[in-house]
DRENPA-304817 format. One line per 4 residues: number of its first residue (from 0); their letters; for each residue z, y, x of N, C-alpha, C. Coordinates in pm, whole numbers. Each point is the difference from the previous one (the first is absolute). Example, Ala and Ser with C-alpha at 12.3 -4.5 7.8 and 13.67 -1.06 7.14 Angstrom:
BEGIN
0) AS) 780:-569:1319:0:119:-89:0:120:90 | -72:105:-35:6:119:82:73:109:-77
***
This chain:
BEGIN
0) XXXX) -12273:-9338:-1948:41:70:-122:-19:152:15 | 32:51:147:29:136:41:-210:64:-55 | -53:-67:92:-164:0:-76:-72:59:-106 | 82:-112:-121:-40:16:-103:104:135:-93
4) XXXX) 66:53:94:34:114:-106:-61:149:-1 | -60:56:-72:-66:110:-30:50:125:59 | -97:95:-1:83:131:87:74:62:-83 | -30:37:-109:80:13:-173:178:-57:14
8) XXXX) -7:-157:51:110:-97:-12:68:90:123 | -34:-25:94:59:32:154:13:135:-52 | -21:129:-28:87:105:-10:70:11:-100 | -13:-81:-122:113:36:-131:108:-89:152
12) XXXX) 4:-115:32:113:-32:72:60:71:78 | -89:30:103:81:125:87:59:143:-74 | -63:30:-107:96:110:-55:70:-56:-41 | 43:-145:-50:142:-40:-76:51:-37:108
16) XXXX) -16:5:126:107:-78:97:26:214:33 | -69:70:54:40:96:25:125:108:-62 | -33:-51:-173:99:45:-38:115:-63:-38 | 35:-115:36:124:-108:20:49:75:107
20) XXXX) -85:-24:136:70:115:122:81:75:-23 | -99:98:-112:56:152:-6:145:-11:-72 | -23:-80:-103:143:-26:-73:120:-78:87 | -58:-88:83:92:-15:45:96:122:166
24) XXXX) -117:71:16:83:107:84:82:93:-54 | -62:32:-172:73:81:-45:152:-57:-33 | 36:-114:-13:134:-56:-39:33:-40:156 | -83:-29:108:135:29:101:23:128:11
28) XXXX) -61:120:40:26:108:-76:158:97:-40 | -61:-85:-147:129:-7:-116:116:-67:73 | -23:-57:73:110:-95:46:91:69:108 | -98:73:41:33:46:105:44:139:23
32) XXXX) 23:95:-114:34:74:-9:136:67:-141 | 83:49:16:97:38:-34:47:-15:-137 | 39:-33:-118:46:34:-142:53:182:9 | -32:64:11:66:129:22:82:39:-177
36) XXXX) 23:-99:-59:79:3:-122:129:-144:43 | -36:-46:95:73:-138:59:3:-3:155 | 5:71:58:-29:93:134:62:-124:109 | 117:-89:-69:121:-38:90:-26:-144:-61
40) XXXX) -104:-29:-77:1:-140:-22:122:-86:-57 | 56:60:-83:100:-6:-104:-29:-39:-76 | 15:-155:-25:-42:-51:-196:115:30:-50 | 118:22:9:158:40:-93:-36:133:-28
44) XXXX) -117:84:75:59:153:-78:-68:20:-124 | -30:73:-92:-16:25:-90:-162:88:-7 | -90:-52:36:-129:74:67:-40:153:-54 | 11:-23:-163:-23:159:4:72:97:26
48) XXXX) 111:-43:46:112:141:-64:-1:85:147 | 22:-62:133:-13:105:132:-100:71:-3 | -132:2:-83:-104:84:19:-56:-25:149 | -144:67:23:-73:-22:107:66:35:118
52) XXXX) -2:-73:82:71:-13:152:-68:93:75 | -141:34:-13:-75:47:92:31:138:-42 | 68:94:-105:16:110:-3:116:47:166 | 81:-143:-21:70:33:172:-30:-62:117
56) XXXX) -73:-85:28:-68:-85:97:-176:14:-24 | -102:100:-4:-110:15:-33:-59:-156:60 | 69:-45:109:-57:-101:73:-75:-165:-87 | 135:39:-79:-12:-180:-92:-120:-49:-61
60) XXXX) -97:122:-25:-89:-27:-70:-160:-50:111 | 20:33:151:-80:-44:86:37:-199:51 | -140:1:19:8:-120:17:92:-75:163 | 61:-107:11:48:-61:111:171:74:-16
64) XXXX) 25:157:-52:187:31:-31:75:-88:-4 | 90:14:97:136:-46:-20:122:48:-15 | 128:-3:-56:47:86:-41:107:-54:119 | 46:78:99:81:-54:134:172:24:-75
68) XXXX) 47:-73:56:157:-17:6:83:123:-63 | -56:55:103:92:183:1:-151:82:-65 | 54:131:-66:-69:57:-39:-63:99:122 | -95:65:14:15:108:139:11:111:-42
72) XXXX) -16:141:91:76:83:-98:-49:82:-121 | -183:-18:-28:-25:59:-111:-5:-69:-79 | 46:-154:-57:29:-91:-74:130:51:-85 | 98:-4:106:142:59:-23:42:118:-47
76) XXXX) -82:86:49:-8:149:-74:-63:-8:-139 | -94:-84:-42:-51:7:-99:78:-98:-108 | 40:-75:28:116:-50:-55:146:71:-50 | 33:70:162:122:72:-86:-34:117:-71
80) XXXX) -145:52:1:-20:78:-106:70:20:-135 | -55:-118:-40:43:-52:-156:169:-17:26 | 72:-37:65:123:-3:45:52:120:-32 | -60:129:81:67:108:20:18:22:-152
84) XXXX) -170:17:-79:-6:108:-96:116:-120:-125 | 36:-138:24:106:-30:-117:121:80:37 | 48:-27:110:120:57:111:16:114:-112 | -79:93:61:2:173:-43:-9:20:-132
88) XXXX) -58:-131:-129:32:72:-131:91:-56:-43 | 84:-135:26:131:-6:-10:103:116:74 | -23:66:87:53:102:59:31:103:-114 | -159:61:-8:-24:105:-122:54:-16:-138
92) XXXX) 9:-127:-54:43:-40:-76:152:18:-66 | 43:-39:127:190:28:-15:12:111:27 | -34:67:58:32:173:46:-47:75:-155 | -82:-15:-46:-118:65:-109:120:-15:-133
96) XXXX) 30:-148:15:64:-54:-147:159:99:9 | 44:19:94:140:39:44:-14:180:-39 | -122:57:80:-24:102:-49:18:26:-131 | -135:-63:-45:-49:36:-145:140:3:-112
100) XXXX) 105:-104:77:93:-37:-131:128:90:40 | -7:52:111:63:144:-9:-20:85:-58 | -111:57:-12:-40:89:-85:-16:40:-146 | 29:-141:36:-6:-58:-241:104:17:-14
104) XXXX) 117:-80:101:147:37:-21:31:149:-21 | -39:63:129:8:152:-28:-16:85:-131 | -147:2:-45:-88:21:-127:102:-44:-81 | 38:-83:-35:55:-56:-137:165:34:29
108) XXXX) 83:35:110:46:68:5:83:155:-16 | -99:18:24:-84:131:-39:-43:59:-150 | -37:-46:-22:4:11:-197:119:-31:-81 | 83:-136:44:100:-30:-28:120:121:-40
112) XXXX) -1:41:193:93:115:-16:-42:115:-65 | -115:-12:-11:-25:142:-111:-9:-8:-105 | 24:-120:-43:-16:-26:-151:165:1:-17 | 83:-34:121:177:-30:-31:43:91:108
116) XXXX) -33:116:-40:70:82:134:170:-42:85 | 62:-69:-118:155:-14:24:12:-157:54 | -70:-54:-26:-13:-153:52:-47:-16:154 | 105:-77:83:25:4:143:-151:-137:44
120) XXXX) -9:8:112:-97:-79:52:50:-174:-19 | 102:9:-19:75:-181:42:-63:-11:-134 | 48:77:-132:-17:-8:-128:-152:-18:-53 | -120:83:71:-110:-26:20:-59:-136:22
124) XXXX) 37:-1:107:-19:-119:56:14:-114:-67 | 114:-38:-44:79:-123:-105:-91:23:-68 | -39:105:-108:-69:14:-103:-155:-72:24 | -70:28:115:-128:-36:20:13:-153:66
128) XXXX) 89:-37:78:54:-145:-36:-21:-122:-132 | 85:114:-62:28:-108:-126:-129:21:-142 | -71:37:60:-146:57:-76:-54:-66:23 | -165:31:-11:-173:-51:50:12:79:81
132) XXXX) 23:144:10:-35:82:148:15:-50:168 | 46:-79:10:56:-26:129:-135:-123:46 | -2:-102:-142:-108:-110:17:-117:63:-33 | -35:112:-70:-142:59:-35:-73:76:153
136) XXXX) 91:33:74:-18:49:135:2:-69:107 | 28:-103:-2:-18:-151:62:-91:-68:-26 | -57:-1:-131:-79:-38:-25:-140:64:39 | -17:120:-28:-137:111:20:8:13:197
140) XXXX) 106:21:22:30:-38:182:-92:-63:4 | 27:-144:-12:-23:-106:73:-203:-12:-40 | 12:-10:-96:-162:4:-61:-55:77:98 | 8:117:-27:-72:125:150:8:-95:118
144) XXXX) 105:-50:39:-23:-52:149:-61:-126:29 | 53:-74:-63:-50:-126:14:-147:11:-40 | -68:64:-121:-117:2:-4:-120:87:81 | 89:110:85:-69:102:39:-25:-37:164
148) XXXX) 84:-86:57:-5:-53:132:-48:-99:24 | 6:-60:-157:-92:-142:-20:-141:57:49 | -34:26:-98:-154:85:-2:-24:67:140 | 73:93:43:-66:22:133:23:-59:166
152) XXXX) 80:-114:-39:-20:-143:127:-141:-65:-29 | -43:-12:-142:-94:-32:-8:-124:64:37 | 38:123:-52:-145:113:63:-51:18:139 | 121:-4:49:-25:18:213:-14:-102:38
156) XXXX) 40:-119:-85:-43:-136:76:-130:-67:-57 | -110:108:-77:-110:2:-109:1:-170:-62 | 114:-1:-67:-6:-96:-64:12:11:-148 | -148:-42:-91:9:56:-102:124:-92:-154
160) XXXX) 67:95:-43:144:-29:-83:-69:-144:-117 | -123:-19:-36:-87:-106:-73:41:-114:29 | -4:13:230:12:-160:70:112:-26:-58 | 143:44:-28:104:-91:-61:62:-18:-143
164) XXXX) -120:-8:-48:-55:-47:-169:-67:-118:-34 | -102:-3:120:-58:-116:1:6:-121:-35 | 85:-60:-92:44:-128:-29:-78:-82:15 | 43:-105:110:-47:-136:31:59:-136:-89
168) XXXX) -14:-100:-73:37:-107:-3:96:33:-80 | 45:66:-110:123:43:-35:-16:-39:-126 | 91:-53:-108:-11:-36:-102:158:-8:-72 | 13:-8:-116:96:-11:-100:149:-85:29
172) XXXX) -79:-112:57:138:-148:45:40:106:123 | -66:69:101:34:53:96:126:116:-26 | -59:89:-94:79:80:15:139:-56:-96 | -27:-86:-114:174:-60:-19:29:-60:122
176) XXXX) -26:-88:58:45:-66:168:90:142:56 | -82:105:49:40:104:44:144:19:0 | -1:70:-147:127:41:-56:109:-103:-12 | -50:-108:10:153:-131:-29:24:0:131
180) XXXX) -116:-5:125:78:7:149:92:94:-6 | -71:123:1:81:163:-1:139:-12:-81 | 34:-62:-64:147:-24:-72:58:-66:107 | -35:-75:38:0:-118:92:71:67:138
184) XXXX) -58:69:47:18:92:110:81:95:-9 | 19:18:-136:100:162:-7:139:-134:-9 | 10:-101:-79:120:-16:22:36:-33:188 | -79:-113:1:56:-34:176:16:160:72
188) XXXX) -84:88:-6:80:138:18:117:29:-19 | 57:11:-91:107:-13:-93:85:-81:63 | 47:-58:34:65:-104:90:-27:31:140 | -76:23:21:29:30:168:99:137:-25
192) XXXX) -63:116:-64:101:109:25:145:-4:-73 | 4:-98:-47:130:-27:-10:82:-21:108 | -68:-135:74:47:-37:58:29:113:165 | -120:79:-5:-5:135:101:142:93:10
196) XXXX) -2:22:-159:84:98:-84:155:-43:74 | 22:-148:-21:102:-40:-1:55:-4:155 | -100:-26:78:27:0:190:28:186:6 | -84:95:-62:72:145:72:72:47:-70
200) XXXX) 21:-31:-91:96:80:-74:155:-50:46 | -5:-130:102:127:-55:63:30:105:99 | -76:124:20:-15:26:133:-1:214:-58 | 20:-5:-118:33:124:-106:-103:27:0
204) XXXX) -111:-31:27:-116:63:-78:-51:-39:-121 | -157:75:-12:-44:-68:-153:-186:-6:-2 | -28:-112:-41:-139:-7:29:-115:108:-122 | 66:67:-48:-26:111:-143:-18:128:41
208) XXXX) -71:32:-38:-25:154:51:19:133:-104 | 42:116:-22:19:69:-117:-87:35:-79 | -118:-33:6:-108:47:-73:-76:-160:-15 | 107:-95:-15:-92:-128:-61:-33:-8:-140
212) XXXX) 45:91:-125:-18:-12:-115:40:117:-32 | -56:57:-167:47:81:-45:8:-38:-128 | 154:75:-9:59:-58:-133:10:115:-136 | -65:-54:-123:-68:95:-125:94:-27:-110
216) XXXX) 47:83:-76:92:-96:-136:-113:69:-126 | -141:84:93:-48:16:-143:-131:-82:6 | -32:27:-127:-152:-58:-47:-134:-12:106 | 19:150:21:-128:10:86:16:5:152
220) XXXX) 119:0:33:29:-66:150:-53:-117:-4 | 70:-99:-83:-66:-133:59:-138:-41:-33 | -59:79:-136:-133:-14:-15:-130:26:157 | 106:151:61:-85:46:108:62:-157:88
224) XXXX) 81:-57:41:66:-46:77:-91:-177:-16 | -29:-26:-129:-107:-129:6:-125:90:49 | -26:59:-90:-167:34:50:-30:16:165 | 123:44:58:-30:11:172:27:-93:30
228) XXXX) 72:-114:4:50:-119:93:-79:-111:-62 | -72:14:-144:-95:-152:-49:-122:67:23 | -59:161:-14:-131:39:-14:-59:83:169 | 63:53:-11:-29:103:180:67:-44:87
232) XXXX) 91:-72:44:82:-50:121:-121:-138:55 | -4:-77:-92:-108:-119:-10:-158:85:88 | -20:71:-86:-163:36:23:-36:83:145 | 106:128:15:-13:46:94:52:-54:104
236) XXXX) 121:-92:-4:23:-54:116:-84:-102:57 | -85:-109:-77:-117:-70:26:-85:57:34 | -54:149:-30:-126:30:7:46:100:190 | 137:37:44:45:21:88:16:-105:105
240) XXXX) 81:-136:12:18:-76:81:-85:-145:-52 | -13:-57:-61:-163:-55:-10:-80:41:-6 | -36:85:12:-120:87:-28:-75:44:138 | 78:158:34:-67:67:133:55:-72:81
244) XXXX) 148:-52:-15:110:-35:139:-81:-114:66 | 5:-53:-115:-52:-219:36:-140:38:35 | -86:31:-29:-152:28:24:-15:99:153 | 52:44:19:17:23:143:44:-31:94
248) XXXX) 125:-46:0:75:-124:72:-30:-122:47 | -146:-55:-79:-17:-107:-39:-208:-8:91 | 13:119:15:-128:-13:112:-78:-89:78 | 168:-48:91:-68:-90:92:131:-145:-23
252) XXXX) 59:18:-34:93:-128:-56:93:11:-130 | -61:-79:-108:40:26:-138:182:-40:-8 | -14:-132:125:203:-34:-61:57:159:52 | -37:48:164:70:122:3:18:53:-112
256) XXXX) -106:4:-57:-21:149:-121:83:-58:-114 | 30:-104:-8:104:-45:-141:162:7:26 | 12:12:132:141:-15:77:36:113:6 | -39:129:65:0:112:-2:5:106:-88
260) XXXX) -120:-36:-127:8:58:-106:147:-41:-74 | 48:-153:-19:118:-18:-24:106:74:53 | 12:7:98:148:17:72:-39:214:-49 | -81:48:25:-17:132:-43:32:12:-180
264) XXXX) -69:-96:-89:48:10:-125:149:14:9 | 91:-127:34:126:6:-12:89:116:91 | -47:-5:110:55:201:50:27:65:-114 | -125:8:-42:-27:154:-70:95:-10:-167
268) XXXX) 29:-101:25:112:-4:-137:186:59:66 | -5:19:97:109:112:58:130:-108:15 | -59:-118:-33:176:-109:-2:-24:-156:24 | 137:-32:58:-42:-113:39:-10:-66:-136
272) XXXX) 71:-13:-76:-13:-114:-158:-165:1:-31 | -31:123:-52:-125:-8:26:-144:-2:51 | 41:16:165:-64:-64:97:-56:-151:5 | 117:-67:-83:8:-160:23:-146:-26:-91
276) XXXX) 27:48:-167:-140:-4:-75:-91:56:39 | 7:127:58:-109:56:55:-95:-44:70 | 57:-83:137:-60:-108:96:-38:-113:-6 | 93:-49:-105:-72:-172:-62:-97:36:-121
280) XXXX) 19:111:-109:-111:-24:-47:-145:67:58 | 19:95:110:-68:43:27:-128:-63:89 | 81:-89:75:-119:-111:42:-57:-87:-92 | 70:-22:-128:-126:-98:-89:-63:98:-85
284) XXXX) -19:168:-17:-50:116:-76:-149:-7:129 | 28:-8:115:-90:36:116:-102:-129:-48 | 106:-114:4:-89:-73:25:-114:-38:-76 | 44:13:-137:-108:-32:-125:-58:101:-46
288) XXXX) 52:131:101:-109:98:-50:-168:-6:125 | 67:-76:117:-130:-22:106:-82:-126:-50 | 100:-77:-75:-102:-130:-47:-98:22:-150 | 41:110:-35:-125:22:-129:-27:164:10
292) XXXX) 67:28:136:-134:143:44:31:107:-93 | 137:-4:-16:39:102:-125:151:20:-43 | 27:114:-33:136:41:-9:46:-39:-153 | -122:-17:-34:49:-29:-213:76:-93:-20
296) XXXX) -8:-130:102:135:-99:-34:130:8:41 | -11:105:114:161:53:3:63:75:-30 | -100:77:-116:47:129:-48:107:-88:-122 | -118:-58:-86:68:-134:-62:136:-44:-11
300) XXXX) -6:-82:120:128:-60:83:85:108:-2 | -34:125:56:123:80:16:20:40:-103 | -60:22:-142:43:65:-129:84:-128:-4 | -40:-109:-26:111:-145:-47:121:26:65
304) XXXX) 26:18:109:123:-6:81:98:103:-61 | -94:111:14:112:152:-66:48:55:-154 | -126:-115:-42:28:28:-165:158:-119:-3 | -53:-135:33:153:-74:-57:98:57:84
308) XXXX) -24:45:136:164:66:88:41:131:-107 | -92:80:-100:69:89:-49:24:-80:-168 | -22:-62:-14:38:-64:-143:173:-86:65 | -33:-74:131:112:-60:12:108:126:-19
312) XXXX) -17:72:101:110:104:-30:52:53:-47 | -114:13:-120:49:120:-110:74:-135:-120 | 19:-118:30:74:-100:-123:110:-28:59 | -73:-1:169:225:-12:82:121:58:-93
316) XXXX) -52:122:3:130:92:-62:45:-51:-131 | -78:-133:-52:68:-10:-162:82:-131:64 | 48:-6:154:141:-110:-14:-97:-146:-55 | 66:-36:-65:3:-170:-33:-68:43:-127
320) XXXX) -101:55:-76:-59:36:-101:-80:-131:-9 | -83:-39:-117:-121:-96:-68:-112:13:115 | -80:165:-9:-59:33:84:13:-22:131 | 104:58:31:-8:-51:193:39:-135:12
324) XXXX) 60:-91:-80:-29:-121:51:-131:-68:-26 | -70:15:-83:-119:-38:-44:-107:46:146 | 5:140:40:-85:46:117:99:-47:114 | 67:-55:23:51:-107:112:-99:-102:-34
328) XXXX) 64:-71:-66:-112:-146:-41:-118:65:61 | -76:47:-64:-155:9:-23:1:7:208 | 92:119:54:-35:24:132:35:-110:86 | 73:-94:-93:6:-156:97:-142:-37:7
332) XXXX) -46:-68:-119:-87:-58:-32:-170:56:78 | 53:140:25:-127:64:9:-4:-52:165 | 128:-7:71:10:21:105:-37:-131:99 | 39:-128:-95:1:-149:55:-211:15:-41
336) XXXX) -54:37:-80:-142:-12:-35:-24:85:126 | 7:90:56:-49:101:112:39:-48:96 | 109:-146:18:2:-38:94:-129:-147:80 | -29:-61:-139:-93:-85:-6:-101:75:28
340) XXXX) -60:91:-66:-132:112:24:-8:8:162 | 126:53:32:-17:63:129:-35:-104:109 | 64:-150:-32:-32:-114:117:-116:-50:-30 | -71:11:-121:-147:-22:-40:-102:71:85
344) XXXX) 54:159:-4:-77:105:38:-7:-14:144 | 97:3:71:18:-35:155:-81:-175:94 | 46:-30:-63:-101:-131:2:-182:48:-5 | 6:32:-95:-126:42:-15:-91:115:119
348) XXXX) 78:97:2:1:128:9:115:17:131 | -58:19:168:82:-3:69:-52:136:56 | 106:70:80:-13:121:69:-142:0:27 | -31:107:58:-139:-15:113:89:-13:153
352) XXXX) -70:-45:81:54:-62:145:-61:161:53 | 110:-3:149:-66:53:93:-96:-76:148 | -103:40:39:-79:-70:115:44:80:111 | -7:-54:112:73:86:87:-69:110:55
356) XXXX) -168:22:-2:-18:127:-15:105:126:-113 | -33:-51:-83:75:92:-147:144:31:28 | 97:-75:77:123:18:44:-7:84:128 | -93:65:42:22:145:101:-53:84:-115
360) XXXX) -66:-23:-69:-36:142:-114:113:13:-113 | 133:-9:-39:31:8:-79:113:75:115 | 126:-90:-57:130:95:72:-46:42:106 | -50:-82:92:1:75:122:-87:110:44
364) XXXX) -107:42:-113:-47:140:4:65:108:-115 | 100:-80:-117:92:110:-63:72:79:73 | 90:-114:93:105:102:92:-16:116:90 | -192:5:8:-59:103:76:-60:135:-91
368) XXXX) 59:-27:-155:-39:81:-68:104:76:-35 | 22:135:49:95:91:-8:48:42:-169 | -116:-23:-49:55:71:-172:108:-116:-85 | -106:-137:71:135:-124:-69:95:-12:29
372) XXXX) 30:30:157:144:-59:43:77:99:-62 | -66:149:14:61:113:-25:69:-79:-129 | -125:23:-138:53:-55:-175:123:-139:35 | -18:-97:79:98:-114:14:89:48:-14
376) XXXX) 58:40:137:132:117:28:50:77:-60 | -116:39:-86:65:141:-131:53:-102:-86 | -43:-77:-29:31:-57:-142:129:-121:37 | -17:-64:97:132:-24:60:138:72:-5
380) XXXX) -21:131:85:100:99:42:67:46:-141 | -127:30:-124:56:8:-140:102:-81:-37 | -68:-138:0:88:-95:-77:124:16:48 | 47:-49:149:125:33:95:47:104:-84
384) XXXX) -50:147:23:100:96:-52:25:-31:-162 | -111:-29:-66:73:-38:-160:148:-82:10 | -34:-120:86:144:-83:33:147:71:17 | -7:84:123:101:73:63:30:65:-118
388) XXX) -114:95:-59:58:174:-85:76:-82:-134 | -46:-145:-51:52:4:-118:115:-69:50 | 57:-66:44:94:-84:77:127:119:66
***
């Protein structure tokens, strides 16, 4: 048979066997070298959202890499990079916001008494209390910081502000799902710090801090007072701790980065009551913002949560009224549906795992990052003293 085949026949064959070869070296190859977007061989993580591996391991992208146990030490340095620079703008952040809202205090102070030469500072004070002034400066605060530290964690860590826009997989049923969990979560919140409330306060303290609310009897207090807690508390705090926090954190192990970013959300609320929401919703804000590559569904979620916590509140005060029992009901109802959602969603939708490479890159290269432990400790040491000073 071999004979009768032509020289024509015999080389179209050998170029089709040659390039079977070739294809097949190129997929061991492929095989054989790194995901540097999947670096750790993780099907639970969420592939796009850590970004390229090889910006901190140049290695992953050569052929035969392995990514060893322990990191060595320019692995680790390049890792706590991104560590440091979250560390340091949560740092900047609280120092900046504390500043800035001194100075507004001052300023508005300041005009006050010159507008009431005879009117004492306590009297001032009460006055910008029971106003918009107190929440209009809380409000413009916080915007500057949260958005201005947002933006430049992102800049030094050249990560452009677009990547957490990106919406993956995200759709309409999703974001109602969202918001019925997020009810869902603020109550079981709600119940734990009760139940928190109720263990220290046996003990004369109080899990409340003096600057947990501000209270308006006019118009445009509480007008300023929704627009910051349903419109700018939501946006900048997502675009702050889902945003730069979680996207850096989240480098070389995404659960670190949802655990961490949590337990830092709920810090930074200055109390334990709201520590409790802070930390439980804050791990399902992380989490569905790494699974569709974007902060837009927890901005969402977090408007849902803060719009009904300020509607609940503001109908409390009518007692046993039509209205507040009616927004009881509804917050039952809303709450048993966000509970079904949420065992749907979990089922579905489980953490990302850690591999035991990824478990030396997370805590155990945070604790070597001086700016985080530093922010931990600050925001710790806060809460503590809120406890003691109001107590």
């Amino acid at each position: 048979m071999i004979d009768n085949i032509s020289p024509e026949q015999y080389r179209a064959e050998l170029s089709y066997m040659n390039h079977e070869i070739a294809q097949l070296r190129e997929e061991a190859q492929r095989r054989d070298t790194l995901n540097k977007y999947n670096p750790f061989d993780n099907p639970t993580e969420y592939l796009d959202y850590s970004g390229d591996y090889s910006k901190i391991l140049p290695q992953v992208t050569e052929q035969g890499c392995k990514i060893p146990i322990s990191p060595n030490g320019k692995e680790k340095k390049a890792i706590r990079k991104y560590y440091n620079i979250a560390g340091l703008c949560v740092i900047l952040s609280s120092i900046a916001s504390t500043l800035i809202m001194l100075i507004f205090i001052a300023i508005s102070n300041g005009i006050l008494k010159f507008s009431n030469p005879d009117a004492d500072y306590s009297i001032i004070s009460a006055y910008e209390s029971s106003t918009s002034i107190s929440m209009a400066l809380n409000l413009i605060t916080f915007l500057i910081c949260n958005c201005g530290f947002a933006f430049l964690g992102l800049s030094i860590a050249k990560i452009k502000p677009s990547e957490l826009i990106k919406t993956h997989d995200f759709t309409a049923v999703n974001a109602v799902q969202y918001c019925f969990i997020g009810l869902f979560l603020q109550s079981v919140a709600g119940y734990i710090s009760l139940g928190i409330s109720d263990i220290v306060e046996q003990y004369g303290y109080t899990v409340y801090s003096v600057d947990d609310a501000f209270e308006s009897n006019f118009l445009t207090g509480k007008l300023v007072t929704i627009v910051y807690a349903c419109i700018v508390a939501p946006i900048t705090e997502e675009l702050f701790y889902r945003g730069m926090l979680l996207k850096l954190f989240s480098k070389a192990n995404q659960r670190f980065g949802i655990i961490i970013t949590a337990i830092f959300f709920g810090l930074g609320h200055g109390n334990i009551a709201q520590f409790a929401l802070g930390f439980i919703a804050g791990i399902f804000l992380a989490h569905i913002t790494q699974k569709h590559n974007s902060i837009i569904p927890s901005i969402l979620c977090h408007m849902t949560i803060n719009t009904f916590s300020t509607i609940v509140t503001e109908f409390s005060t009518d007692g046993y009224s039509t209205a507040n029992m009616i927004i009881n009901f509804l917050y039952i109802i809303i709450t048993l549906a966000g509970l079904v959602m949420f065992i749907e969603f979990r089922l579905k939708n489980k953490l990302p795992a850690t591999t035991p490479q990824q478990s030396r890159r997370g805590f155990a290269v945070a604790v070597t990052s001086i700016p985080t432990v530093i922010a931990a400790a600050g925001f710790m040491g806060m809460m503590i003293f809120n406890i003691v000073m109001v107590s």
